[in-house]
FISEGU-279198 format. One record per residue (C-alpha): residue number from 0; residue in one letter; z, x, y. Coordinates in steps of 0.5 Angstrom, whole numbers. Each point is the difference from the previous one (the first is absolute). Example, Ala and Ser with C-alpha at 12.3 -4.5 7.8 and 13.67 -1.06 7.14 Angstrom:
{rec 0 a {16 25 -9}},
{rec 1 s {-2 2 7}},
//
This chain:
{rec 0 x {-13 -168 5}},
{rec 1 x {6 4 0}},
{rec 2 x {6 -3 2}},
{rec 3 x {5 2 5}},
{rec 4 x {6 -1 2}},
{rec 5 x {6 4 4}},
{rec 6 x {3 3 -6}},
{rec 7 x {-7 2 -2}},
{rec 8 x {-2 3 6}},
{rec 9 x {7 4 1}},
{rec 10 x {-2 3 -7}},
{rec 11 x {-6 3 1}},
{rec 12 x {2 2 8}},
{rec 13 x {6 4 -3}},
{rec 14 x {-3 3 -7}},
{rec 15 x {-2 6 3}},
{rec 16 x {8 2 0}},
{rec 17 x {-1 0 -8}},
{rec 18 x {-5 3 1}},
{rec 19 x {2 7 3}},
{rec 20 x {5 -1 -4}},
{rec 21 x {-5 2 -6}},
{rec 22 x {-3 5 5}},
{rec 23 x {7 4 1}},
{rec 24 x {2 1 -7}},
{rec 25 x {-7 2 -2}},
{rec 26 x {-1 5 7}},
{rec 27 x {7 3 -2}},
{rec 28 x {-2 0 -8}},
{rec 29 x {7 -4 -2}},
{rec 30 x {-2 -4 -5}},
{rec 31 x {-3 7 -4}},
{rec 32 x {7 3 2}},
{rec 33 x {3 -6 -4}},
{rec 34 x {-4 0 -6}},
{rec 35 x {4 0 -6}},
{rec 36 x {5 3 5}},
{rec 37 x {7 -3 3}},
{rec 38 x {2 1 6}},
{rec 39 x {6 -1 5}},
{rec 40 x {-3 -1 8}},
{rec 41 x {3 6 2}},
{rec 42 x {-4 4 -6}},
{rec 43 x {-7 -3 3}},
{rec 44 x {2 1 7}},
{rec 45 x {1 8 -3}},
{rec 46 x {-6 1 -4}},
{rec 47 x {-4 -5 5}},
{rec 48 x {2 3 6}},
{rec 49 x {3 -7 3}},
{rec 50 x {5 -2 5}},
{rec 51 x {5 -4 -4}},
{rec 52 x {-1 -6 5}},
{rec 53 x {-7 0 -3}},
{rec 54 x {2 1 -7}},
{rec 55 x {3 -6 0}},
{rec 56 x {-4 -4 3}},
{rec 57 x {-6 2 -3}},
{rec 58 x {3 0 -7}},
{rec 59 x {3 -6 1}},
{rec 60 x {-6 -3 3}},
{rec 61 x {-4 3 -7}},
{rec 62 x {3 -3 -5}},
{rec 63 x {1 -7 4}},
{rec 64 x {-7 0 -2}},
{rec 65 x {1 2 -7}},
{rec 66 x {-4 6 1}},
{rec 67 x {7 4 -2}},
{rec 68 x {5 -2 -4}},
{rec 69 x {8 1 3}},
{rec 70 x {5 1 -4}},
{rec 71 x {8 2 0}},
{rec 72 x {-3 3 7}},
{rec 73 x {-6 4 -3}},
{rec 74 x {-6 -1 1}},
{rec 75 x {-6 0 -5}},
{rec 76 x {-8 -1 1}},
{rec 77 x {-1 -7 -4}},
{rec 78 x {-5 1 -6}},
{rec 79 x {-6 -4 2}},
{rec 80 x {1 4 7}},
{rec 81 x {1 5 -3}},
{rec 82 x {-7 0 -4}},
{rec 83 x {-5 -1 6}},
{rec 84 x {5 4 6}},
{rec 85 x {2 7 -3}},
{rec 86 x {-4 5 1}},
{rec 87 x {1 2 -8}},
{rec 88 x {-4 -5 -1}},
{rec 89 x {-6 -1 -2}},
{rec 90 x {-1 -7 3}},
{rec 91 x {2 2 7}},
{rec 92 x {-3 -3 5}},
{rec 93 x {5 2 6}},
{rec 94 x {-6 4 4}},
{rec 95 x {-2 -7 2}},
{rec 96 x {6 -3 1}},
{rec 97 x {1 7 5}},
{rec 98 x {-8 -1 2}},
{rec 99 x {3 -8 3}},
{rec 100 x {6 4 3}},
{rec 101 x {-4 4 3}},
{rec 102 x {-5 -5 3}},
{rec 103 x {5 -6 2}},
{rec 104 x {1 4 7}},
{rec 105 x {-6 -2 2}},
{rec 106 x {0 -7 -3}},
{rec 107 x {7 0 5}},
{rec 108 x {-6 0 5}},
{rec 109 x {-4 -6 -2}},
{rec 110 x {0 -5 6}},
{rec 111 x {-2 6 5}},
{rec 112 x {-6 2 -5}},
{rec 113 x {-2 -7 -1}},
{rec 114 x {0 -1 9}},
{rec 115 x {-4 7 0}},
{rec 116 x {-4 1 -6}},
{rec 117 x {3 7 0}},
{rec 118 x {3 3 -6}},
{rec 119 x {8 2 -1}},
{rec 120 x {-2 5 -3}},
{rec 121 x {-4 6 -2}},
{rec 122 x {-6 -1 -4}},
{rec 123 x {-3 3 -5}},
{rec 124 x {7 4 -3}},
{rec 125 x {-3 6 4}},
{rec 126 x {5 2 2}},
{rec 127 x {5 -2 -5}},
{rec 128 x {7 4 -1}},
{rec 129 x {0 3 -8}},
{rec 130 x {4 -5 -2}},
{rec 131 x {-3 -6 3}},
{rec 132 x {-7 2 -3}},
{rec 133 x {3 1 -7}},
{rec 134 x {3 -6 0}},
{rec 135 x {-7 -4 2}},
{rec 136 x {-4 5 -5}},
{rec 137 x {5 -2 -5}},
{rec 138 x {2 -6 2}},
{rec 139 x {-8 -3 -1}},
{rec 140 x {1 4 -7}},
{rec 141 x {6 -4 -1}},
{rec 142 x {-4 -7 2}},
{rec 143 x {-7 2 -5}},
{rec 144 x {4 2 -6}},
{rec 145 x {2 -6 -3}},
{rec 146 x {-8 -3 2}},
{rec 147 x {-5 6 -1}},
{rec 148 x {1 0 -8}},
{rec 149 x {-2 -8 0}},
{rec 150 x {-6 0 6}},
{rec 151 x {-2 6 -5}},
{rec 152 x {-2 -4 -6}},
{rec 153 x {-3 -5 5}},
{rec 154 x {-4 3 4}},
{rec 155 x {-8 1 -1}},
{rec 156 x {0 8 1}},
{rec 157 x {-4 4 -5}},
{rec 158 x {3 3 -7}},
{rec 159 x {-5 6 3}},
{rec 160 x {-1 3 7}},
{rec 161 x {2 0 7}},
{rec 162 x {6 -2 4}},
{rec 163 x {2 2 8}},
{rec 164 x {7 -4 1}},
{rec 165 x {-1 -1 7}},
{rec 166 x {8 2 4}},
{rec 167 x {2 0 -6}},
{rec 168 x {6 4 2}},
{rec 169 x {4 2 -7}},
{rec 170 x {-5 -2 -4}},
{rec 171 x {4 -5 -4}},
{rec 172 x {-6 -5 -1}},
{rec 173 x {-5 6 -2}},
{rec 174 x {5 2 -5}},
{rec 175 x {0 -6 -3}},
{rec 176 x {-6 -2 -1}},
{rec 177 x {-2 7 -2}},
{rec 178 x {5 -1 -6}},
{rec 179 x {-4 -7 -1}},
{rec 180 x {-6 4 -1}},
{rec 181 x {0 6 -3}},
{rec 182 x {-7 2 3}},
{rec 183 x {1 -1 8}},
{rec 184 x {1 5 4}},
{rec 185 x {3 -2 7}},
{rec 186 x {1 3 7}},
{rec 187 x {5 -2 5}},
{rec 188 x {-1 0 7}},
{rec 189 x {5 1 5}},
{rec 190 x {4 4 5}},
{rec 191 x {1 7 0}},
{rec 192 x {8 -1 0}},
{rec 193 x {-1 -5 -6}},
{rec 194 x {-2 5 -5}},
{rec 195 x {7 3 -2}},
{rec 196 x {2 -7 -2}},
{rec 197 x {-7 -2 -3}},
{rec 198 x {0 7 -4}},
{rec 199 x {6 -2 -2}},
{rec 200 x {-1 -6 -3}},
{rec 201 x {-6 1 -4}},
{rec 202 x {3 6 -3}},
{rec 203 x {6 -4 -2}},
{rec 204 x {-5 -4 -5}},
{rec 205 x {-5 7 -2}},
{rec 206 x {-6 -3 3}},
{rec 207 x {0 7 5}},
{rec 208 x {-7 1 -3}},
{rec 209 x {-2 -8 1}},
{rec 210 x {2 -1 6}},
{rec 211 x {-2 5 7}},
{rec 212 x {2 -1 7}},
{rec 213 x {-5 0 5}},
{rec 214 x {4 1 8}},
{rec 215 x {-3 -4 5}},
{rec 216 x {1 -6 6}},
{rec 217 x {-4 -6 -3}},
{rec 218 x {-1 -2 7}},
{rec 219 x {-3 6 2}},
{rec 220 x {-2 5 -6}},
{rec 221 x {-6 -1 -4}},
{rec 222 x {1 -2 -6}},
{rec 223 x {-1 3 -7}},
{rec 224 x {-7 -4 -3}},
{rec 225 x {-3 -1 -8}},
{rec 226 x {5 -5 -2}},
{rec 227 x {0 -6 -5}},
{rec 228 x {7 -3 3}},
{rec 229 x {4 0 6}},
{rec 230 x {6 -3 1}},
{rec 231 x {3 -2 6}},
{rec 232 x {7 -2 0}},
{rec 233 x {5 -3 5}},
{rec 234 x {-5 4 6}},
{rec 235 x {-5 -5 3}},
{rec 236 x {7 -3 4}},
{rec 237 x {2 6 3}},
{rec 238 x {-7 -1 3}},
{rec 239 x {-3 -5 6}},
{rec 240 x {-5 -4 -3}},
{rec 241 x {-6 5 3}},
{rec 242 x {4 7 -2}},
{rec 243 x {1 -3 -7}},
{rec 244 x {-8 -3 1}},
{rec 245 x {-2 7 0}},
{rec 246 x {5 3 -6}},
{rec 247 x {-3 -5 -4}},
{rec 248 x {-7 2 2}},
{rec 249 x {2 8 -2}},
{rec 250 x {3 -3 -6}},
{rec 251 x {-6 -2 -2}},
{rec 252 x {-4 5 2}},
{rec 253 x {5 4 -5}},
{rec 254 x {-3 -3 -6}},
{rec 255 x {-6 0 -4}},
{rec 256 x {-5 -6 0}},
{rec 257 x {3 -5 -4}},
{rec 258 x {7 3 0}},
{rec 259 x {7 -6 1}},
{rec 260 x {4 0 5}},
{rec 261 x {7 -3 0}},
{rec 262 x {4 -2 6}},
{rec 263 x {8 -1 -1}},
{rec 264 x {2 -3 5}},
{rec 265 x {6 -5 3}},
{rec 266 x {-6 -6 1}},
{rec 267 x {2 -5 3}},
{rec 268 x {-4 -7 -1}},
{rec 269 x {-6 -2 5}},
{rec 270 x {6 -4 4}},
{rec 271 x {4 6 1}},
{rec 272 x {6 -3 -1}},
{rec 273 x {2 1 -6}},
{rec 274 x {2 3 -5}},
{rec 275 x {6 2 3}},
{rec 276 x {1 7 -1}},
{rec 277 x {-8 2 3}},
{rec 278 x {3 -5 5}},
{rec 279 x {5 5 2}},
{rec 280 x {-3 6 -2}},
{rec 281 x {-4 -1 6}},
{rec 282 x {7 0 4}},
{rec 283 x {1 8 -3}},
{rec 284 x {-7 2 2}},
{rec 285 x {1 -3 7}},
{rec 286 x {7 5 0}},
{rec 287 x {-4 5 -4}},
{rec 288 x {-7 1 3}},
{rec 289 x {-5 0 5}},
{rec 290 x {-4 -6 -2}},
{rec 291 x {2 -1 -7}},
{rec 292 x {1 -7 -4}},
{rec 293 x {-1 -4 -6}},
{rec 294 x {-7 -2 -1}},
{rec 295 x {-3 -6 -3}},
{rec 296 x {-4 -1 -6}},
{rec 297 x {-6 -2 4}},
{rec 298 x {1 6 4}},
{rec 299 x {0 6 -5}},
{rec 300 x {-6 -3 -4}},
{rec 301 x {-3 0 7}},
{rec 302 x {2 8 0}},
{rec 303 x {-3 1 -6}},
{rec 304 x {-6 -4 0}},
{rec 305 x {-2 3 7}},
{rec 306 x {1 6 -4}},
{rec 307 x {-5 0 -5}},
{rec 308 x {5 -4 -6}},
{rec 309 x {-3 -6 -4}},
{rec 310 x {3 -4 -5}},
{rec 311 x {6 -1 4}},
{rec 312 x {7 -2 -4}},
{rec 313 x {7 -2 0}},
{rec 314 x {4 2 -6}},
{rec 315 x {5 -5 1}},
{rec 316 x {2 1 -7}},
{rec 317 x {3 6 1}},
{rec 318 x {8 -1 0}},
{rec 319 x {1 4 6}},
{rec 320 x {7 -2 5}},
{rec 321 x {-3 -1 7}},
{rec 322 x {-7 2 -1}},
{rec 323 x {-6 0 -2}},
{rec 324 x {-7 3 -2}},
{rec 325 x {-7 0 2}},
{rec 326 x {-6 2 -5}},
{rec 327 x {-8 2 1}},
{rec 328 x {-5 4 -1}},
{rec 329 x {-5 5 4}},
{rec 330 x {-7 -3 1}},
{rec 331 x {-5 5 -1}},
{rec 332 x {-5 1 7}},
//
């Protein structure tokens, strides 16, 4: 059981002052202006466009945090920050940090959404600016880089064949696991607005010829039939347990008798308290969506049995941060 006190407690209540402050620099591109440059604050509120006020404060405020490193009045992008938060960087997981920007406005709206159940703000992304869309697409590009290349050398898919990555927005994980096995080919189903981010992903890794895109509302389109696999990543919790029923159903449909199906998910136990990251992504659902939530185990092995699954798994041993996949088989009739 967690312990708490008032020192404690105070922490957590303020640590979303640090937090935007990583917002404000990734959003106004400071550190990738600081990389392996040193500037005074009058030269960063120029090429920055800032107020001089705010310079300061934010610069200050940046390097008291050790993400910048001040010296003699100039300021610099510190180097372990520097590999994760400038754009020159091929580690640069800024689009999620600006995708968490973006959806604080609606956790600022929290106790409202949980006296109404209504949400904050609105689903789907939609009707998302230019930019906050490439920061979600991107961003979820950020999070299942470093993961993919693992699940893919784990996971039971065929070395041949079929395999349909169900909103798999740009791809990453169709691409990882086309590059674990040569002889997969792969669709990746989404939104129409999605496909420039997803096109361009896999033609960064060549797997153009590999890898389709197939536009399309998995909620309300057919889907694409004949596959040996279809992978469901980080989609059920956008979803009511009946909306996400009936897309693990479609998915099903989707496959040849004797197909895996994989769902990647925030599984929270069958308690539903924990662990503490579902707990709270339930929280974001809540703010995000119309009746989106963490799912249980217990749930989602529901889903997929109703939906014709058997020999239903959890692959607890795949290391994944926060998540966890389940595993099964298409019953022939």
């Amino acid at each position: 059981m967690e312990k708490w006190d008032p020192k404690k407690l105070l922490e957590v209540s303020g640590g979303y002052w640090a937090s935007f402050a990583l917002h404000a620099g990734v959003e106004l591109d400071v550190f990738t202006l600081l990389d392996g440059e040193s500037l005074t604050r009058a030269e960063v509120s120029k090429e920055l466009t800032l107020s001089g006020r705010g310079a300061e404060a934010i610069l200050n405020a940046l390097a008291a945090m050790g993400l910048l490193a001040k010296k003699d009045g100039r300021f610099q992008t510190a180097e372990d920050a520097a590999r994760y938060l400038s754009r020159s960087s091929k580690e640069y997981i800024g689009y999620m940090i600006r995708h968490h920007h973006y959806i604080s406005k609606g956790w600022a709206e929290l106790p409202e959404c949980v006296r109404t159940g209504v949400p904050a703000r609105d689903p789907g992304h939609r009707r998302a600016g230019e930019r906050e869309l490439e920061a979600f697409e991107m961003g979820m590009f950020n999070n299942a880089s470093p993961i993919a290349p693992k699940v893919a050398e784990v996971l039971p898919l065929p070395e041949k064949g079929s395999l349909l990555d169900l909103g798999g927005g740009p791809g990453t994980y169709a691409i990882h696991f086309c590059l674990r096995h040569p002889g997969l080919m792969a669709t990746v189903f989404d939104l129409s607005q999605v496909r420039p981010f997803a096109e361009k992903t896999i033609g960064d890794f060549g797997l153009g010829a590999r890898i389709a895109f197939a536009e399309g509302d998995f909620n309300e389109d057919p889907l694409p039939a004949g596959f040996d696999a279809v992978w469901l990543s980080h989609i059920l919790h956008g979803e009511g347990p009946s909306a996400a029923s009936r897309l693990v159903a479609k998915a099903s449909a989707s496959l040849k008798d004797g197909g895996v199906m994989l769902i990647h998910e925030f599984i929270l136990d069958d308690r539903g308290d924990s662990p503490l990251h579902p707990a709270l992504f339930s929280l974001n659902m809540l703010v995000g969506t119309a009746e989106g939530k963490s799912y249980t185990g217990k749930e989602i092995e529901g889903f997929m049995r109703d939906a014709g699954i058997s020999g239903i798994s959890l692959l607890d041993s795949i290391a994944l941060p926060n998540s966890r996949i389940m595993a099964g088989r298409k019953e022939a009739p």
